[in-house]
C-alpha positions in Angstrom: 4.9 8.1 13.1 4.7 10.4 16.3 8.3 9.2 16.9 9.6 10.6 14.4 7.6 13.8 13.9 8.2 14.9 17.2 11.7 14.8 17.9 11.9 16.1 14.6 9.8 18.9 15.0 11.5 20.0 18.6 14.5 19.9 16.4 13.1 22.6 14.1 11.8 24.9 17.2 15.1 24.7 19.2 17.2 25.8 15.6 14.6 29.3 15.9 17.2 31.4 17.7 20.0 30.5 15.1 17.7 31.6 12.3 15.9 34.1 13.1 15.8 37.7 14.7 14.8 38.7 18.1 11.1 39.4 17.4 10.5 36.1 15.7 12.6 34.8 19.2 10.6 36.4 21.6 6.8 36.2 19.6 8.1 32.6 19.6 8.5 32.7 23.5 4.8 33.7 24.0 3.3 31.2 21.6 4.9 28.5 23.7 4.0 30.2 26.9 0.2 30.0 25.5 0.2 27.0 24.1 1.2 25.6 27.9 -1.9 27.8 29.5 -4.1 26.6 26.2 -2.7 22.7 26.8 -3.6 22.8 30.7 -7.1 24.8 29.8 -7.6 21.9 27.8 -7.7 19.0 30.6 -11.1 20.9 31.8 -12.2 21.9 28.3 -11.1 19.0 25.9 -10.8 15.8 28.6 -13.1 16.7 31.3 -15.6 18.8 29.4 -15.6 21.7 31.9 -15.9 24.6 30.0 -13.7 27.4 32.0 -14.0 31.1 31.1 -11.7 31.7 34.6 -8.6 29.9 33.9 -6.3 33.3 33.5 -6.6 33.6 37.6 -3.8 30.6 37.9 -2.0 32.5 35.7 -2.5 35.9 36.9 -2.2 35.2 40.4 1.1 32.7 39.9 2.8 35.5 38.3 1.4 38.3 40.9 2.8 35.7 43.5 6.1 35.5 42.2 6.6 39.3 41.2 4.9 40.1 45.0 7.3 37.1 46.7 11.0 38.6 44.8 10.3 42.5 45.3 8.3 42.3 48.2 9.1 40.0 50.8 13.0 39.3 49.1 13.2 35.8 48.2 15.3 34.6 45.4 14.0 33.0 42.5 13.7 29.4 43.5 11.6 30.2 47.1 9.9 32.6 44.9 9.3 30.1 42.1 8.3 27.4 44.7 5.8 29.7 46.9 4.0 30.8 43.8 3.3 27.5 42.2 2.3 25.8 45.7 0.1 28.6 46.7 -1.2 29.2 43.3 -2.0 24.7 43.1 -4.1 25.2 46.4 -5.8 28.1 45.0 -7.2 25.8 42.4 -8.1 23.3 44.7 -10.3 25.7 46.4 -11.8 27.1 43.6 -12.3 23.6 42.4 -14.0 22.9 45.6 -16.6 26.1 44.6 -16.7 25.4 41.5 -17.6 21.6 40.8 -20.6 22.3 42.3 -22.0 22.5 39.3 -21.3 21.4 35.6 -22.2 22.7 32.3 -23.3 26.7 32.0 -23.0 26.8 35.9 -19.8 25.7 36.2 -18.6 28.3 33.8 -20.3 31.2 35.1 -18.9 30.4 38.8 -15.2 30.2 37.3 -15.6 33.2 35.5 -16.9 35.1 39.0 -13.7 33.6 40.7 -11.3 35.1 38.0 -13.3 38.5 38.3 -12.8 38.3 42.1 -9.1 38.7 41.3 -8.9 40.6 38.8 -11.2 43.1 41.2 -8.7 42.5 43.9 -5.8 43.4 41.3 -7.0 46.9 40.6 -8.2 47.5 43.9 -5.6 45.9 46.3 -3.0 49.2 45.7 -1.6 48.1 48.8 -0.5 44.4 47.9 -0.6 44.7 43.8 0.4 48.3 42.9 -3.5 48.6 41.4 -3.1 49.8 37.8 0.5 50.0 37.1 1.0 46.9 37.9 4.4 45.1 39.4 7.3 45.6 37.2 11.2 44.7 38.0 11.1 41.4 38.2 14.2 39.5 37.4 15.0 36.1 35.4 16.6 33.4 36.7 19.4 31.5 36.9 18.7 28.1 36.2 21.3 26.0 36.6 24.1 29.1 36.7 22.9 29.5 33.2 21.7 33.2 32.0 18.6 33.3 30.3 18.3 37.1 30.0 18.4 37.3 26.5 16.1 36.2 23.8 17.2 32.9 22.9 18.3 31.9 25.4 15.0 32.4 27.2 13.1 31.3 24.3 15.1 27.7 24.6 14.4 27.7 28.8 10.6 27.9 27.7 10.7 25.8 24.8 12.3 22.7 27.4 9.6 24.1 30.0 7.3 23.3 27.6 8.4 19.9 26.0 7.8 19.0 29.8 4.7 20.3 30.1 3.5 18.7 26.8 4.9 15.0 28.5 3.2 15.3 31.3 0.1 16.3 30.5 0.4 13.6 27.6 1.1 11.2 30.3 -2.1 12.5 32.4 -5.0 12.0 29.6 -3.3 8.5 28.3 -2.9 6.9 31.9 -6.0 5.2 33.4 -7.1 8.0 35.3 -7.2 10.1 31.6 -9.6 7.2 30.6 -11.7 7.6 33.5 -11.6 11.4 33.1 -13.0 10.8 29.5 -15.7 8.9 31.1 -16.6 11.3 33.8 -16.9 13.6 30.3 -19.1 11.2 28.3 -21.5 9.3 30.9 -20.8 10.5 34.4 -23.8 9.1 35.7 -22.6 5.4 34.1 -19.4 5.8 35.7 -20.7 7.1 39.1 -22.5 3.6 38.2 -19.5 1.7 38.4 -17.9 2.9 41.3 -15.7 5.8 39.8 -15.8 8.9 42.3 -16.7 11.4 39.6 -16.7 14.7 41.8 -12.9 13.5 43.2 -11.5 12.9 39.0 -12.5 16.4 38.1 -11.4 18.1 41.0 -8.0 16.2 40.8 -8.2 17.6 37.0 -8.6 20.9 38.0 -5.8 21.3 40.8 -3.8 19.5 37.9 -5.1 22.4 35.2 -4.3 25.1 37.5 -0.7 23.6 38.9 0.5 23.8 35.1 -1.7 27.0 34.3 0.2 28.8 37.1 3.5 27.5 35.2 2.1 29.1 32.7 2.5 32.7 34.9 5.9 31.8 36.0 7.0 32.1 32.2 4.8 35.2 31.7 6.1 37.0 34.8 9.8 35.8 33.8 8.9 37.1 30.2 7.7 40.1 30.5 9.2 41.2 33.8 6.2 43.0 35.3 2.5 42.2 35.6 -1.0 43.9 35.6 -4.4 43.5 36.2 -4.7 42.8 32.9 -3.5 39.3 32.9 -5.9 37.8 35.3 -9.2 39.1 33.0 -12.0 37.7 31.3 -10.0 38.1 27.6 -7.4 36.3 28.6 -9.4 33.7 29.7 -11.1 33.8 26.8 -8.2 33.6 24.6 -7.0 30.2 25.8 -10.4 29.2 25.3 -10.6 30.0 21.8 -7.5 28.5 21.6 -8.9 25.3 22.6 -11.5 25.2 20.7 -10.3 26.5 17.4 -7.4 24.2 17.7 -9.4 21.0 18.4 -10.2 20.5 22.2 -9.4 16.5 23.6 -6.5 16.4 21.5 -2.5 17.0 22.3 -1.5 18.9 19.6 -4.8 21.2 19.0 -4.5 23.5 21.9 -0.8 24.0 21.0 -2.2 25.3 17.3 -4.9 27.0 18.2 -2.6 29.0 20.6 0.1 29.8 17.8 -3.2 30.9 15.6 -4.5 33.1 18.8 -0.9 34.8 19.8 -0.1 35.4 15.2 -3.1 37.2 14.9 -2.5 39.1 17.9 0.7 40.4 16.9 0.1 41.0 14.0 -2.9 42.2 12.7 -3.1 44.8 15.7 -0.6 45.8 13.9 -2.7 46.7 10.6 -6.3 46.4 12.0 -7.5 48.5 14.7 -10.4 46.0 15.8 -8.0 42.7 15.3 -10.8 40.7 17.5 -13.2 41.1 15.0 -10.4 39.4 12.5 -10.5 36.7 15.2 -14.0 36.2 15.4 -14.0 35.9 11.6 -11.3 33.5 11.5 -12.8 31.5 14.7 -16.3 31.3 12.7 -14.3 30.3 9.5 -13.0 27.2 11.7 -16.3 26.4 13.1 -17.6 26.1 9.6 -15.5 24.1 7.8 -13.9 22.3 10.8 -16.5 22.5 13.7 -14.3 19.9 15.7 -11.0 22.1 15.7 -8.0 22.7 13.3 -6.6 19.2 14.0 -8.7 17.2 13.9 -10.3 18.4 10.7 -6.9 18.3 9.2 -6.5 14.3 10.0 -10.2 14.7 8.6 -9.7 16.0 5.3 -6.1 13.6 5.2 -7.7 10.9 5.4 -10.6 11.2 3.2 -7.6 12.9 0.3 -6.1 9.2 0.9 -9.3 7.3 0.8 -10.6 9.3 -2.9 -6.5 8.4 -3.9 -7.2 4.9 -3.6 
């Protein structure tokens, strides 16, 4: 069945420029750039069960690499690119290294001091990150000798950025070492039992989660063309998160959802509602209730007991 709805629904996303307006391009651009920060949240969150609250610092310092490498120091997009994503993948495996120290309510509270860290340094490092206005000129690339300045064509760059993303990370949680990640989730003491090296699984998880988190940046910095503090706090963070959760964490397709829900409600009822996050917090609370385990999974829920009350 996934063979065919896939393809067939990767179809439909890459026709969106042909249909549709520039706003409906580029609000699609950020939903897919979410849904990759949601999907690599979601190895700690959904496969690991290491609940983050810190994850926006891969994708706040990626970006602040990458806008800090091109205007600062000169390099062109692909050494730029490059340095970002490699400094940014041996950030997380020091913060890992901090970090999985602990599990459970002290894991997230140590994350969410090393995202605050940065987002101190962000405001306060004038020098380095322009403090509160931020790092702005930043230019797109070039990929291939291809132009991906305007809308759609940026919005099909990031939609094959993230059909990668989604393989790979597909790949990841169904190989063996996925399995043993699910077990380091469900019994880590059983499979510390067995021989697994529990502390090593999660902290190759996490370097993993932050290598495709600070992808995640590249996309934003590209996107937007300038970055701020802003993008390395605690509601950013907190976003994904909910974006996990409400979209059904452990799954493929649930962080991708609950991001699309996250970045709709954003856009749009700011728009209408002053306070949108109390929206959010009613429609979060709505999905707890009726489907505490996420959007997806409750769907496939509900499916299959519609087909079993057919029959």
């Amino acid at each position: 069945m996934n063979r065919i709805v896939l393809p067939a629904v990767l179809l439909v996303l890459a026709l969106l420029p042909l249909v549709a307006g520039d706003f409906y391009v580029n609000l699609g651009s950020q939903i897919l750039i979410a849904a990759i920060f949601a999907m690599s949240l979601n190895l700690l969150v959904g496969y690991g069960g290491l609940t983050s609250l810190g994850h926006a610092s891969f994708l706040g310092f990626c970006a602040y690499a990458c806008a800090w490498a091109s205007l600062r120091l000169g390099f062109g997009h692909g050494a730029a690119a490059l340095l970002a994503i490699g400094i940014t993948t041996l950030m997380a495996a020091l913060f890992g290294l901090i970090a999985l120290r602990a599990t459970g309510l002290g894991f997230l509270m140590i994350t969410l001091a090393l995202s605050q860290v940065l987002w101190g340094l962000a405001y306060r490092w004038v020098s380095v990150t322009n403090g509160d206005n931020g790092l702005s000129g930043v230019s797109r690339p070039h990929p291939f000798g291809v132009s991906i300045e305007s809308a759609g064509a940026y919005y099909w760059f990031t939609l094959a950025v993230a059909a990668v993303a989604a393989l790979l990370m597909g790949v990841f949680v169904s190989s063996a070492f996925g399995s043993s990640l699910r077990g380091t989730r469900d019994q880590a003491r059983r499979m510390a039992a067995l021989g697994h090296d529990v502390w090593m699984i999660r902290w190759i998880t996490f370097i993993y989660a932050g290598f495709w988190g600070g992808v995640a940046g590249l996309l934003y910095i590209y996107y937007h063309k300038y970055i701020h503090p802003t993008a390395l706090s605690i509601t950013n963070s907190a976003e994904g998160l909910l974006g996990v959760i409400a979209g059904g964490s452990g799954t493929l397709g649930g962080p991708v959802i609950g991001a699309t829900l996250v970045v709709l409600l954003k856009n749009y009822a700011s728009a209408y509602i002053e306070r949108w996050n109390m929206l959010l917090g009613f429609v979060f609370l709505f999905i707890v209730l009726v489907m505490p385990e996420g959007i997806v999974p409750g769907v496939k829920r509900l499916y299959a007991r519609a087909r079993g009350g057919a029959r």
